[in-house]
C-alpha positions in Angstrom: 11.1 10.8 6.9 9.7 11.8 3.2 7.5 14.4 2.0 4.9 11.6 1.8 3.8 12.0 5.9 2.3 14.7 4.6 -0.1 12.8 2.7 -3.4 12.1 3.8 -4.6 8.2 4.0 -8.0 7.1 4.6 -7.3 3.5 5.7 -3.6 2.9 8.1 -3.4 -1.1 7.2 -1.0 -2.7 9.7 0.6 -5.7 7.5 3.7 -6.4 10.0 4.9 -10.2 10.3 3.1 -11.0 7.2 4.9 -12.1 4.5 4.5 -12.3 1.5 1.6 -12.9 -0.3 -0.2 -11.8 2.7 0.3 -8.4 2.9 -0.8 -8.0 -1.0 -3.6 -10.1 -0.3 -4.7 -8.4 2.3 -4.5 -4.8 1.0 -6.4 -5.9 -2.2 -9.5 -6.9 0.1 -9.0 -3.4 1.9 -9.3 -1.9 -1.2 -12.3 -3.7 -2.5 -14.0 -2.1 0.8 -13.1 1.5 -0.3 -14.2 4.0 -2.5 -12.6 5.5 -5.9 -9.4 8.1 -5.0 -9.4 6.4 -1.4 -5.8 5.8 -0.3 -4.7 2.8 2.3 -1.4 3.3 4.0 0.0 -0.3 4.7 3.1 -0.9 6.9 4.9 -4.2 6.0 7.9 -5.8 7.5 8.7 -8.4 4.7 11.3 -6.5 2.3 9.6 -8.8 -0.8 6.7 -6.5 -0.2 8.4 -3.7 -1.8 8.6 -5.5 -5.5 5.3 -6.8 -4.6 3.3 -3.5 -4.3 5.0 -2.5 -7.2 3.7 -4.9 -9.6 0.6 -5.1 -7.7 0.2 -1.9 -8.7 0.7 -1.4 -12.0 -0.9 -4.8 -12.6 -4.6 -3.2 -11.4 -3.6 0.5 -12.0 -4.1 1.4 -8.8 -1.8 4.1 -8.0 1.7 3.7 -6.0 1.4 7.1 -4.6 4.7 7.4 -2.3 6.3 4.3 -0.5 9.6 4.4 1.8 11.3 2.7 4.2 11.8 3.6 8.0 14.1 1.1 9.7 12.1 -2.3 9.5 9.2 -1.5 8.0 8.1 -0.3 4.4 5.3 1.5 4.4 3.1 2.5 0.8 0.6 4.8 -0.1 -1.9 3.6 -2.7 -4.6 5.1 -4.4 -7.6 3.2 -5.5 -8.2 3.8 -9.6 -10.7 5.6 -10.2 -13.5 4.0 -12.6 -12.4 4.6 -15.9 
């Protein structure tokens, strides 16, 4: 595993057998639940999800905190921006 186990989430999103854009979907409307700094974990099986969190990201500025890959799944750590 990474360094990023270490980090703490506040939210473990289980987004396996959904493809894509469900998982994106999905963790958007976790995130709207959450408060600023918060950060989801989401496991995902569908390897699309990996460019999808990506843009996803940068597209809201949440933050992409860590994301990796342990056999089958990709799992991602984002932060929810902060307002302003």
């Amino acid at each position: 595993m990474t360094a990023a186990m270490s980090v703490q989430y506040d939210v473990d999103l289980d987004l396996r057998g959904l493809n894509c854009p469900l998982p994106i979907l999905r963790t958007k409307k976790q995130l709207v639940t959450m408060g600023n700094g918060q950060v989801v974990r989401a496991r995902a099986t569908d390897p699309h999800s990996v460019i999808d969190f990506k843009a996803f990201c940068i597209k809201t500025g949440h933050e992409l905190v860590e994301h990796w890959q342990h056999e089958d799944e990709f799992h991602f750590l984002v932060r929810k921006r902060g307002a302003g």
